[in-house]
PDB file with SEQRES, HELIX, SHEET and CRYST1 records, atoms N, CA, C and O in Angstrom:
SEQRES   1 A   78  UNK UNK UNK UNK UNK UNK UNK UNK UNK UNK UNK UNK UNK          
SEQRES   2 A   78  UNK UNK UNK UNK UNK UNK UNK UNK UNK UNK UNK UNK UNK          
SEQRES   3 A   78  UNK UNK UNK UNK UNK UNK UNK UNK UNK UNK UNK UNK UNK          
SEQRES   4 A   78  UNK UNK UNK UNK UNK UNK UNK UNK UNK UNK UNK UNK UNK          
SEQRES   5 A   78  UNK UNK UNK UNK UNK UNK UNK UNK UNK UNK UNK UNK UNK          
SEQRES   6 A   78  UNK UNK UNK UNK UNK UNK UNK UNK UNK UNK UNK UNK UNK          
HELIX    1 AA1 UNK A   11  UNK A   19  1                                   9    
HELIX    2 AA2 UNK A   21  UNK A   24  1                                   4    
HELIX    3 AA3 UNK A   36  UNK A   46  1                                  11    
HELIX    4 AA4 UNK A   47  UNK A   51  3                                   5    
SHEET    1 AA1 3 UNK A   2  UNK A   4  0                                        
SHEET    2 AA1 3 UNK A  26  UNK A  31  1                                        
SHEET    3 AA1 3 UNK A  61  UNK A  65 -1                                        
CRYST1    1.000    1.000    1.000  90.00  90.00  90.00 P 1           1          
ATOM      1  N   UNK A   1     140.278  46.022  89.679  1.00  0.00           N  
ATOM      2  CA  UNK A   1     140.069  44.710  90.249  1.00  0.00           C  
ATOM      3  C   UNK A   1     141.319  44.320  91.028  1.00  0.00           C  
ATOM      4  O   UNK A   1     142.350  44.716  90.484  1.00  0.00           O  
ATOM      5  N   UNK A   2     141.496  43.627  92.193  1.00  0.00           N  
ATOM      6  CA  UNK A   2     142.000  43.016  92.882  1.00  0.00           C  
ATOM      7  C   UNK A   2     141.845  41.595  93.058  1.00  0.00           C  
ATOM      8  O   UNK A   2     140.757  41.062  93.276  1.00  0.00           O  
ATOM      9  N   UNK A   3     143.395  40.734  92.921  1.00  0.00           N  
ATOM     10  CA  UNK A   3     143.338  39.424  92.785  1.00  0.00           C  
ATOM     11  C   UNK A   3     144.036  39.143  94.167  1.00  0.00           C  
ATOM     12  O   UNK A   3     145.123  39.654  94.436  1.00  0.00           O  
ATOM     13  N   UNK A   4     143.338  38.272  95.072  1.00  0.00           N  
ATOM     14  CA  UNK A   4     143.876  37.561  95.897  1.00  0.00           C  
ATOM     15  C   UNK A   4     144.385  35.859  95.963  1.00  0.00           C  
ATOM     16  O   UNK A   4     143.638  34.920  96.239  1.00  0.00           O  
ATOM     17  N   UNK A   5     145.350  35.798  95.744  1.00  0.00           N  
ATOM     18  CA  UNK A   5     146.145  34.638  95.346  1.00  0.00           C  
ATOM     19  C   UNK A   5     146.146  33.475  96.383  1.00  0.00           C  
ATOM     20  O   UNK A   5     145.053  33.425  96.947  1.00  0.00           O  
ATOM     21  N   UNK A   6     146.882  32.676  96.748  1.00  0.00           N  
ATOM     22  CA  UNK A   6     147.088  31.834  97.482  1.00  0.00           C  
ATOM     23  C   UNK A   6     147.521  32.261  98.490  1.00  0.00           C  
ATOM     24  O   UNK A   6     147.046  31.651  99.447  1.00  0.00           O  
ATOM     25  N   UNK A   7     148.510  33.367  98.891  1.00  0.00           N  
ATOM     26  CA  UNK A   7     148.877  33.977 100.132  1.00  0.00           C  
ATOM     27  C   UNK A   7     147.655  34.012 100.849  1.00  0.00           C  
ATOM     28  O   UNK A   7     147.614  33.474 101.955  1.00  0.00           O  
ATOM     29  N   UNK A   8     146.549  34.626 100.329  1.00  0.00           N  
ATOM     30  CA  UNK A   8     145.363  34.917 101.443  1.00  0.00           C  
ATOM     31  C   UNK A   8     145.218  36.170 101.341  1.00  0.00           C  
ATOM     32  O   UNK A   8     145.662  36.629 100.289  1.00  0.00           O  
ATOM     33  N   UNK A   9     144.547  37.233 102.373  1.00  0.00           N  
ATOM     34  CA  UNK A   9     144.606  38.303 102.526  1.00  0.00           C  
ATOM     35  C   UNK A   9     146.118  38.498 103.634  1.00  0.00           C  
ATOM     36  O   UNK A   9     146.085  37.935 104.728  1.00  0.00           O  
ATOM     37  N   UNK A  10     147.251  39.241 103.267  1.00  0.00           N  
ATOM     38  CA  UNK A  10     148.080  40.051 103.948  1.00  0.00           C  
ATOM     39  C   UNK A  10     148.017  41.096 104.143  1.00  0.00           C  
ATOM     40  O   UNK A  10     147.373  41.873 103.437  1.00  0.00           O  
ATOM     41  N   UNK A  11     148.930  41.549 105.568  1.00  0.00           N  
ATOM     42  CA  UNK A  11     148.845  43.162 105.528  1.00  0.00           C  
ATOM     43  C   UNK A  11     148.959  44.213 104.276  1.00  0.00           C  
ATOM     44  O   UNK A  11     148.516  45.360 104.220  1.00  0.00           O  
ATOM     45  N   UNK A  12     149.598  43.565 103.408  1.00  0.00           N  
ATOM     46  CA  UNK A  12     149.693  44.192 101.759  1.00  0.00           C  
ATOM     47  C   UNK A  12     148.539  44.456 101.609  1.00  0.00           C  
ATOM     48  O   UNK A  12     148.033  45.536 101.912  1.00  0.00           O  
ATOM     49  N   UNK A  13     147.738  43.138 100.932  1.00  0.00           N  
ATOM     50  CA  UNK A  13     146.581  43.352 100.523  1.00  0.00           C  
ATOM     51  C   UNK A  13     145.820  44.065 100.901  1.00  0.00           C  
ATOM     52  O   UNK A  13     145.319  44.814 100.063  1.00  0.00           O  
ATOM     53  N   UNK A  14     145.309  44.192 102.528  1.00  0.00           N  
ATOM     54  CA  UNK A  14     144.822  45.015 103.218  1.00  0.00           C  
ATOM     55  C   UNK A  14     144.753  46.648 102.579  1.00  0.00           C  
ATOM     56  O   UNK A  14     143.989  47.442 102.029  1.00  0.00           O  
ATOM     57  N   UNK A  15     146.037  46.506 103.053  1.00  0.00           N  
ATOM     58  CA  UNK A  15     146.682  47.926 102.978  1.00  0.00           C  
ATOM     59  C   UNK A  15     145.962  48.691 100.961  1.00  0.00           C  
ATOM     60  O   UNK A  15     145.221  49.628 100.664  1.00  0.00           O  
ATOM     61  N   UNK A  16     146.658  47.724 100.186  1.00  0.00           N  
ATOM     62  CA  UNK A  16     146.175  47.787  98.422  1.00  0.00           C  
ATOM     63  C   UNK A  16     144.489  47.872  98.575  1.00  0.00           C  
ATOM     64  O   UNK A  16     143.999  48.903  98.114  1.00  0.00           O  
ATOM     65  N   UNK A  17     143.599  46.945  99.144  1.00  0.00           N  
ATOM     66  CA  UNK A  17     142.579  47.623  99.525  1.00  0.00           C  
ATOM     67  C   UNK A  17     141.883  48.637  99.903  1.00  0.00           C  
ATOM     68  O   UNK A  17     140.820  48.900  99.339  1.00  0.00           O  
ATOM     69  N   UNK A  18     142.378  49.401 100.951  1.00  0.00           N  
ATOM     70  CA  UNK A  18     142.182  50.343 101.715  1.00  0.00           C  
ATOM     71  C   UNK A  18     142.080  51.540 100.906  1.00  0.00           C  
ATOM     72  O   UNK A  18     141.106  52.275 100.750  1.00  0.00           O  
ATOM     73  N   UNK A  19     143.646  51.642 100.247  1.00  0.00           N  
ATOM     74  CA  UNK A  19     143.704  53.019  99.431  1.00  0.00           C  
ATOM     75  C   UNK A  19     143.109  52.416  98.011  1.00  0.00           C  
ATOM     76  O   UNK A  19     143.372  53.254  97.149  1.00  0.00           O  
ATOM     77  N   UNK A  20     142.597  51.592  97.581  1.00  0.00           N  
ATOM     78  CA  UNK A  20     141.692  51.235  96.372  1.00  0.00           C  
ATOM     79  C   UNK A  20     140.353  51.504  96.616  1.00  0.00           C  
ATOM     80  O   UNK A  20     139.666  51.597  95.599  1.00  0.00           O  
ATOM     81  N   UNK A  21     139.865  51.635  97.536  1.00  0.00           N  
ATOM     82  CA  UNK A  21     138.784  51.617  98.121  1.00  0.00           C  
ATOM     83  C   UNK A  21     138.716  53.210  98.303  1.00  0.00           C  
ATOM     84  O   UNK A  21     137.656  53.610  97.820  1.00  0.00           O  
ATOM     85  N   UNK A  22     139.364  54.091  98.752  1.00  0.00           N  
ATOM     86  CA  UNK A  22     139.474  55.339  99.598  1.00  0.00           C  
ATOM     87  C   UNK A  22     139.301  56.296  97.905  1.00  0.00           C  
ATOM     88  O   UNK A  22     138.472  57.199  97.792  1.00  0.00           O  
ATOM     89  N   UNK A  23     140.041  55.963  96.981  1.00  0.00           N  
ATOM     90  CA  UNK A  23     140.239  56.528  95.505  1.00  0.00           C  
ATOM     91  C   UNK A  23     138.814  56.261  94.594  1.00  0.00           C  
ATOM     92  O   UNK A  23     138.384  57.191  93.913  1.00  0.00           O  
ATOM     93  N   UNK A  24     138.172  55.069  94.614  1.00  0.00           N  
ATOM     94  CA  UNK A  24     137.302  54.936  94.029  1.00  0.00           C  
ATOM     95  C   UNK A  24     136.326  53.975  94.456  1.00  0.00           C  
ATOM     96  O   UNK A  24     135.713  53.597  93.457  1.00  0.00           O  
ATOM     97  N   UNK A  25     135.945  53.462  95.406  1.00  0.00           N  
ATOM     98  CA  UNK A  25     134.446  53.481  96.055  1.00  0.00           C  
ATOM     99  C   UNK A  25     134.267  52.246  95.775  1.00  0.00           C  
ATOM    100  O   UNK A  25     134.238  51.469  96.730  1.00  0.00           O  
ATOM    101  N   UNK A  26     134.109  51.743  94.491  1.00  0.00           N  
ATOM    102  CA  UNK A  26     133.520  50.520  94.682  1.00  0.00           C  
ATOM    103  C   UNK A  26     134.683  49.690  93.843  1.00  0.00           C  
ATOM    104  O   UNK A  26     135.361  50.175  92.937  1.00  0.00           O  
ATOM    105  N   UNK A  27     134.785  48.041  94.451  1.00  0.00           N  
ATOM    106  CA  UNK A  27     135.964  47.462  93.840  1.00  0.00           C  
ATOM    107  C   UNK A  27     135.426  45.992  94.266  1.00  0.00           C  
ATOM    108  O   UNK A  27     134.805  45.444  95.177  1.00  0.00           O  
ATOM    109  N   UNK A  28     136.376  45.558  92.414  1.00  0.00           N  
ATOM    110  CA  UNK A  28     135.758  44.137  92.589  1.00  0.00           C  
ATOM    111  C   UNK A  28     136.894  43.038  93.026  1.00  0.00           C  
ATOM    112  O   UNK A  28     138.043  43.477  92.990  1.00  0.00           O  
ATOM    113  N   UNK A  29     136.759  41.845  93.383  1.00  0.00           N  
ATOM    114  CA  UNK A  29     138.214  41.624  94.338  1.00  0.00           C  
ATOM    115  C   UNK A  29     137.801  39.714  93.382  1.00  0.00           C  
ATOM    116  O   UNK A  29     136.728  39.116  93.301  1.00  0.00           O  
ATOM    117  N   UNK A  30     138.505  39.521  93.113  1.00  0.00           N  
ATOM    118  CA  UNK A  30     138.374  37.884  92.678  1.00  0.00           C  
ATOM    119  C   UNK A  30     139.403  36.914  93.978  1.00  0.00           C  
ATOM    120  O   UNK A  30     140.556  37.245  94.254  1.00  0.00           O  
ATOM    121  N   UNK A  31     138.894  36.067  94.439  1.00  0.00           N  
ATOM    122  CA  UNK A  31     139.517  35.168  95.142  1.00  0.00           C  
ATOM    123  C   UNK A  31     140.057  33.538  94.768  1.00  0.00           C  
ATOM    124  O   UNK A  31     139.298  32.601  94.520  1.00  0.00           O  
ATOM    125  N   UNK A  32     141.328  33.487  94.796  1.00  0.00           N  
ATOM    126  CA  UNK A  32     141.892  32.398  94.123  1.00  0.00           C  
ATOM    127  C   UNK A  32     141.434  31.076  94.696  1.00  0.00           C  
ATOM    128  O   UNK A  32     141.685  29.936  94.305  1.00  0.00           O  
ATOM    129  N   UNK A  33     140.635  31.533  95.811  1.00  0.00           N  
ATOM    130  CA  UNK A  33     140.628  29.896  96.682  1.00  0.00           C  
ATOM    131  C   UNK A  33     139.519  28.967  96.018  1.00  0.00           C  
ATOM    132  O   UNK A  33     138.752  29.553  95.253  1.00  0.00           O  
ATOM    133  N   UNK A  34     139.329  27.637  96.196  1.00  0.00           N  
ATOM    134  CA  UNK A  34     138.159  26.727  95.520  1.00  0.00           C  
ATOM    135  C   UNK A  34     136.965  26.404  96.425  1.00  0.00           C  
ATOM    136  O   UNK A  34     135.817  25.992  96.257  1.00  0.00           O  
ATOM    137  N   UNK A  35     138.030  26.910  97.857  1.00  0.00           N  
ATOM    138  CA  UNK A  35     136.787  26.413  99.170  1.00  0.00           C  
ATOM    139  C   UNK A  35     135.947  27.599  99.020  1.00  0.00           C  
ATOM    140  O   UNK A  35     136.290  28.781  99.057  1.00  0.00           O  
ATOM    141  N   UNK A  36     134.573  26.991  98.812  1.00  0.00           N  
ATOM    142  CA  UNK A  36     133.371  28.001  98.888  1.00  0.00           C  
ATOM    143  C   UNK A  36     133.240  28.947 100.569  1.00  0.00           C  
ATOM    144  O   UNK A  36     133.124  30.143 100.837  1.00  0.00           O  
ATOM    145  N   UNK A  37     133.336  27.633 101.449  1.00  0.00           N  
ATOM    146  CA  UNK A  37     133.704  28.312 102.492  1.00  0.00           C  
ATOM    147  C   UNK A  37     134.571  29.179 103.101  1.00  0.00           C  
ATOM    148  O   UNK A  37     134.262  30.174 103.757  1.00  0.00           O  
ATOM    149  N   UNK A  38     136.047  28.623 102.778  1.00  0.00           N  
ATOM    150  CA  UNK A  38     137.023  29.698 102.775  1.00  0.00           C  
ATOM    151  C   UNK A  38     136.951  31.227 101.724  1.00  0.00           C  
ATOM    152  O   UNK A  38     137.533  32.239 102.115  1.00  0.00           O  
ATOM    153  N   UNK A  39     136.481  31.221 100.918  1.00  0.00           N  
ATOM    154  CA  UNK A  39     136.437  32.443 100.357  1.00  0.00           C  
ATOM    155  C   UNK A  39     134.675  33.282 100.863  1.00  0.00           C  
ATOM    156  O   UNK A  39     134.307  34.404 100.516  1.00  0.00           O  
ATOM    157  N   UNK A  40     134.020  32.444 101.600  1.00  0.00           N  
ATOM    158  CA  UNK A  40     133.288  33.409 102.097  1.00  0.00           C  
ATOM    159  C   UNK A  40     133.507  34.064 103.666  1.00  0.00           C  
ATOM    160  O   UNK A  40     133.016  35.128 104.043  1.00  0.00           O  
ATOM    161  N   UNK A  41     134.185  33.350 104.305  1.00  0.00           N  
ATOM    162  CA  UNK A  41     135.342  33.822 105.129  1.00  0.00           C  
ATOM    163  C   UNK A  41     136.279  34.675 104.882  1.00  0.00           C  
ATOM    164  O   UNK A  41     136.625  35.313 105.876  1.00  0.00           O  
ATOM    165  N   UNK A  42     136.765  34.896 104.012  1.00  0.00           N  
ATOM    166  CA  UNK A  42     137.929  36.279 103.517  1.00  0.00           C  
ATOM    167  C   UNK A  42     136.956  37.214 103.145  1.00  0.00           C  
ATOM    168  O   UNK A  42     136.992  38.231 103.837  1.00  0.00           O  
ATOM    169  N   UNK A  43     135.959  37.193 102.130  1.00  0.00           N  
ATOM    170  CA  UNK A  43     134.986  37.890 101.939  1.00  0.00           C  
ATOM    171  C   UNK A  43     134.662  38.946 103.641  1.00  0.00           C  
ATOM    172  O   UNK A  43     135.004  40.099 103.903  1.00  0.00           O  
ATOM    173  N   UNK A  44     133.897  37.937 104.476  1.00  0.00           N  
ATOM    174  CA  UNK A  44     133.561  38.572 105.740  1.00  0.00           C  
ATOM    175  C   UNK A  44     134.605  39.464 106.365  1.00  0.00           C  
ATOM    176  O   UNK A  44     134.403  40.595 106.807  1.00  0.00           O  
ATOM    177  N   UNK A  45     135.859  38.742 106.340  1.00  0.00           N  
ATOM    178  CA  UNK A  45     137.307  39.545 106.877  1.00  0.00           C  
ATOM    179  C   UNK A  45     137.681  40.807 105.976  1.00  0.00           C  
ATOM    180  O   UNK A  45     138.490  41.607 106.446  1.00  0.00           O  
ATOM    181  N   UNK A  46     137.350  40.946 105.198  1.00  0.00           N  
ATOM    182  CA  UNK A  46     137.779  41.753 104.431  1.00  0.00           C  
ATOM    183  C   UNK A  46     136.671  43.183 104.962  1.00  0.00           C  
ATOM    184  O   UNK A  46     136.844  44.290 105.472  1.00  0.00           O  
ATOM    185  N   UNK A  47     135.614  42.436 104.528  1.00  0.00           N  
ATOM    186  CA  UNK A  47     134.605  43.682 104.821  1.00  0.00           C  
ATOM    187  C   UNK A  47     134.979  44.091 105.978  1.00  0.00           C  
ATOM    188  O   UNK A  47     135.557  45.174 106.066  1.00  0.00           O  
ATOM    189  N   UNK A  48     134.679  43.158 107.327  1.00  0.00           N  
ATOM    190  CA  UNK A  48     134.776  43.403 108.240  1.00  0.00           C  
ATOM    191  C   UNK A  48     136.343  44.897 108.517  1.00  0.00           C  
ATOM    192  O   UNK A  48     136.289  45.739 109.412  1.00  0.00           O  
ATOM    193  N   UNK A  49     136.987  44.835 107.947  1.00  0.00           N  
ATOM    194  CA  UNK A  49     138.651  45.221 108.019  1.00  0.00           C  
ATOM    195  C   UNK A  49     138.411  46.424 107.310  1.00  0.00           C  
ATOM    196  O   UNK A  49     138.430  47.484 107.935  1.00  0.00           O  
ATOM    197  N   UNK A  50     138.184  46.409 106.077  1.00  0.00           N  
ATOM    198  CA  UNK A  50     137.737  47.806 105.513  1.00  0.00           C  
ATOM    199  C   UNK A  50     136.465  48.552 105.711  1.00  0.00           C  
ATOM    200  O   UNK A  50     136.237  49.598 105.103  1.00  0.00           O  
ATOM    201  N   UNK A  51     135.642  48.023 106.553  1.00  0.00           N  
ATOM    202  CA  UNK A  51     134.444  48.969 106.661  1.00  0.00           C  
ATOM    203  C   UNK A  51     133.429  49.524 105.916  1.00  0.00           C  
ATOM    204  O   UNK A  51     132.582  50.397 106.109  1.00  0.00           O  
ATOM    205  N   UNK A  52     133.861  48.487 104.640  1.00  0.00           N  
ATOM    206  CA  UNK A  52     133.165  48.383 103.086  1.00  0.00           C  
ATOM    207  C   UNK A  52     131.791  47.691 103.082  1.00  0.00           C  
ATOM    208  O   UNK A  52     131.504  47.363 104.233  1.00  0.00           O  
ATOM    209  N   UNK A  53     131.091  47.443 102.425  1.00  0.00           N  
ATOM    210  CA  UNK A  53     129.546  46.618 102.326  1.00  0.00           C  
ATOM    211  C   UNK A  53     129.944  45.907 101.231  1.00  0.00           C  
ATOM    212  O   UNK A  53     130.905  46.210 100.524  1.00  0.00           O  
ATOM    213  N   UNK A  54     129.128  44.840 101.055  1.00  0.00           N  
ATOM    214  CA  UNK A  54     128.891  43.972 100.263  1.00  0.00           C  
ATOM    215  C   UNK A  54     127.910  44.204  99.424  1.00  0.00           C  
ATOM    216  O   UNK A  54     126.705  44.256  99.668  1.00  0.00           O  
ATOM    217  N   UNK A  55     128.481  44.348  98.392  1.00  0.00           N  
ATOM    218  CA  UNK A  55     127.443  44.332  97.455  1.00  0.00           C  
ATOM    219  C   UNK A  55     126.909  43.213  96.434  1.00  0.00           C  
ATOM    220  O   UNK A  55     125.730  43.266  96.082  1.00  0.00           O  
ATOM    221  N   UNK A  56     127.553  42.439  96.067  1.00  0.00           N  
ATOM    222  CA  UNK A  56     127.318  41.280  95.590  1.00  0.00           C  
ATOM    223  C   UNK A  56     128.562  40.204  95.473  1.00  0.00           C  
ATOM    224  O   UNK A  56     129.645  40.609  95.049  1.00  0.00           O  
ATOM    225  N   UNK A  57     128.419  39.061  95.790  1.00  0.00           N  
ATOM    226  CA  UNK A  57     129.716  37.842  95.377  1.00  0.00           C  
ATOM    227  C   UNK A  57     129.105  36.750  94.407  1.00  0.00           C  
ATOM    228  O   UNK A  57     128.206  36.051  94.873  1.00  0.00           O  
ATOM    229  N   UNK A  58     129.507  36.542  93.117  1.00  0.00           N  
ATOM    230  CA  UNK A  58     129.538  35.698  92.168  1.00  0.00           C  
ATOM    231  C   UNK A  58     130.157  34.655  92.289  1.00  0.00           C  
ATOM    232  O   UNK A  58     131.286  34.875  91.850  1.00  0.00           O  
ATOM    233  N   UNK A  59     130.061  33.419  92.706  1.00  0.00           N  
ATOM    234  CA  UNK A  59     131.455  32.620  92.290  1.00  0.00           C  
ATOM    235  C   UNK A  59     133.005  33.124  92.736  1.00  0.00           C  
ATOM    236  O   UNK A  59     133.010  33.105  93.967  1.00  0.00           O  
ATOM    237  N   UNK A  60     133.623  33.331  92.501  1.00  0.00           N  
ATOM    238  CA  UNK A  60     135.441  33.240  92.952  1.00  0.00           C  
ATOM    239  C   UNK A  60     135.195  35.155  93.005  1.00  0.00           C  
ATOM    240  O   UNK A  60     136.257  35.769  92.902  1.00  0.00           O  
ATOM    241  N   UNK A  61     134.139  35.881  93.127  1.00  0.00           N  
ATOM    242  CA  UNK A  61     134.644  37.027  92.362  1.00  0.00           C  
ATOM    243  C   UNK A  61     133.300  38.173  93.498  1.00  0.00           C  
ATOM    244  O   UNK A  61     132.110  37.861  93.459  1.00  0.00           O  
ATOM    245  N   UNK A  62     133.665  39.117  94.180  1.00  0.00           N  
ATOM    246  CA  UNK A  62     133.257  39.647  95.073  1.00  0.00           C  
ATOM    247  C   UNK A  62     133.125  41.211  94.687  1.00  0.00           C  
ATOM    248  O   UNK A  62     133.899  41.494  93.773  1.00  0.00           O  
ATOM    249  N   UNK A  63     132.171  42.554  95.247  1.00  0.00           N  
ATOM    250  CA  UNK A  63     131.979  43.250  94.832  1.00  0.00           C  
ATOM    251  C   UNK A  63     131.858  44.349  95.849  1.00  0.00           C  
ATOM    252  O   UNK A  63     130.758  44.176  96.374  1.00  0.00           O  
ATOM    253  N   UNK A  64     132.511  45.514  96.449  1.00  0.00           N  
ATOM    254  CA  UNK A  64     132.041  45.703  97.814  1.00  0.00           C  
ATOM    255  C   UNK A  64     132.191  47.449  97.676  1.00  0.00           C  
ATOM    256  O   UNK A  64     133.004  48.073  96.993  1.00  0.00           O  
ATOM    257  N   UNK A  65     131.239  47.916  98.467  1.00  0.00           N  
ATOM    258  CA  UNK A  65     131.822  49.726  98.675  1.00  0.00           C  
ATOM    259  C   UNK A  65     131.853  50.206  99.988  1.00  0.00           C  
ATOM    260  O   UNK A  65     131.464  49.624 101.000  1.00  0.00           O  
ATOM    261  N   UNK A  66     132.329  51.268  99.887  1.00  0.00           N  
ATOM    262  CA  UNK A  66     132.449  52.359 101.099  1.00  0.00           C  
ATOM    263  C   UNK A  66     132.665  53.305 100.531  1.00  0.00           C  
ATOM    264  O   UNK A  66     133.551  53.540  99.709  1.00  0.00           O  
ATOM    265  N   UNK A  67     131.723  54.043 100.994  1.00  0.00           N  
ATOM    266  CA  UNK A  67     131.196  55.890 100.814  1.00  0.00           C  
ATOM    267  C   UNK A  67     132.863  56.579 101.150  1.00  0.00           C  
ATOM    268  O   UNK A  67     133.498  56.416 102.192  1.00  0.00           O  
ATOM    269  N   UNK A  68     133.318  57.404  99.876  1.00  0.00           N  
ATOM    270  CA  UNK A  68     134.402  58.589 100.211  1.00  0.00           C  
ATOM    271  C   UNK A  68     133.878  59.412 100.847  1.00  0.00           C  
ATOM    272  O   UNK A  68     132.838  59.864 100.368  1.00  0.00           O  
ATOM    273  N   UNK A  69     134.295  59.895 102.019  1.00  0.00           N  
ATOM    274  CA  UNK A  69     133.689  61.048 102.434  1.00  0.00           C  
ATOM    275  C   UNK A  69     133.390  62.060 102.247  1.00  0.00           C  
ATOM    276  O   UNK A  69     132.549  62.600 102.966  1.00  0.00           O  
ATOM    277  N   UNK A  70     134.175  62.916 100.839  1.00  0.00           N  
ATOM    278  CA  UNK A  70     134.433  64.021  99.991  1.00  0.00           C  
ATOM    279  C   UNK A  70     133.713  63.714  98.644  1.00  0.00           C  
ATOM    280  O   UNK A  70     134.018  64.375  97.652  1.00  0.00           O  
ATOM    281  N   UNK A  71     132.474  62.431  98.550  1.00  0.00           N  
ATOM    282  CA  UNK A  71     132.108  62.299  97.517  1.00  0.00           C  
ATOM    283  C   UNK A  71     131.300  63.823  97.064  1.00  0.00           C  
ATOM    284  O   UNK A  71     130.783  64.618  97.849  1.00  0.00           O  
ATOM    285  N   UNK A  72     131.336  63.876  96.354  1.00  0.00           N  
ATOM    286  CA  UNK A  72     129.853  65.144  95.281  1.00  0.00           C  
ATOM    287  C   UNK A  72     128.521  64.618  95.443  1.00  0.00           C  
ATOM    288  O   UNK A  72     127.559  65.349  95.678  1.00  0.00           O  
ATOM    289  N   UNK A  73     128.438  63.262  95.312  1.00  0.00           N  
ATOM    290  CA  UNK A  73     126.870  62.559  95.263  1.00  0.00           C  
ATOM    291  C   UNK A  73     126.717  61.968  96.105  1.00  0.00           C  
ATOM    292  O   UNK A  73     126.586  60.802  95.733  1.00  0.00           O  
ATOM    293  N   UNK A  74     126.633  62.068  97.261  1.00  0.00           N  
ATOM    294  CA  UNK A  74     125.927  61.378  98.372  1.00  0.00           C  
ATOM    295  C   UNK A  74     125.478  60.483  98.149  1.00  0.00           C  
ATOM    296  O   UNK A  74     125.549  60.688  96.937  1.00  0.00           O  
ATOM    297  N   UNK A  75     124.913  59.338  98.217  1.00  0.00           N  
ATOM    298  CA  UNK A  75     123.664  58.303  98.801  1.00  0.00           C  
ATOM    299  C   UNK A  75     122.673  58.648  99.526  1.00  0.00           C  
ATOM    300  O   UNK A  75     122.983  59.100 100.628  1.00  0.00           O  
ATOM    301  N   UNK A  76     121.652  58.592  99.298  1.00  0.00           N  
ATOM    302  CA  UNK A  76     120.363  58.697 100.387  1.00  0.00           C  
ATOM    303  C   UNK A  76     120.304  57.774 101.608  1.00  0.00           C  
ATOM    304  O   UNK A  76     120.156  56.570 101.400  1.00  0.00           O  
ATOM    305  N   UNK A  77     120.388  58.149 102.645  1.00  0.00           N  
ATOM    306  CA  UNK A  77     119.875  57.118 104.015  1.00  0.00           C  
ATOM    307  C   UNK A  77     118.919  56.649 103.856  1.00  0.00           C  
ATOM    308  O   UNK A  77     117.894  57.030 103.289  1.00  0.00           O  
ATOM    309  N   UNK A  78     119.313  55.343 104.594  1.00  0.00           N  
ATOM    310  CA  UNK A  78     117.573  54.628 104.984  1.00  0.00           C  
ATOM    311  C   UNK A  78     117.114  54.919 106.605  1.00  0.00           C  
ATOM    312  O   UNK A  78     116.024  54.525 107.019  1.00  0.00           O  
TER     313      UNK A  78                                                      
END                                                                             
């Protein structure tokens, strides 16, 4: 899990994303903010930035993947 604090998303975070994402596929990210709006805005930026999908957002707390390319188990296309 990944906590995003009051800073926001930074190039850090980004970056802690990226290779969290690249190692194990799916990751859940909690967002410190209260604005419903603002955290569905970082949500979008985020995806948008890592190239990840959305898979589900709860409340303060978000869920997203992107396929390793070297996985063993594929996914089926639609």
């Amino acid at each position: 899990m990944i906590m995003i604090g009051a800073n926001g998303v930074t190039d850090s975070v980004m970056a802690e994303l990226d290779s969290t994402l690249t190692h194990h596929e799916l990751l859940k990210i909690k967002i410190a903010s209260n604005d419903r709006i603002e955290r569905a805005a970082t949500v979008e930026h985020i995806v948008q930035q890592t190239g990840a999908l959305l898979v589900q957002t709860i409340g303060k707390t978000c869920v997203i993947y992107r396929q390793n390319e070297e996985t063993e188990l594929p996914l089926p296309k639609k």
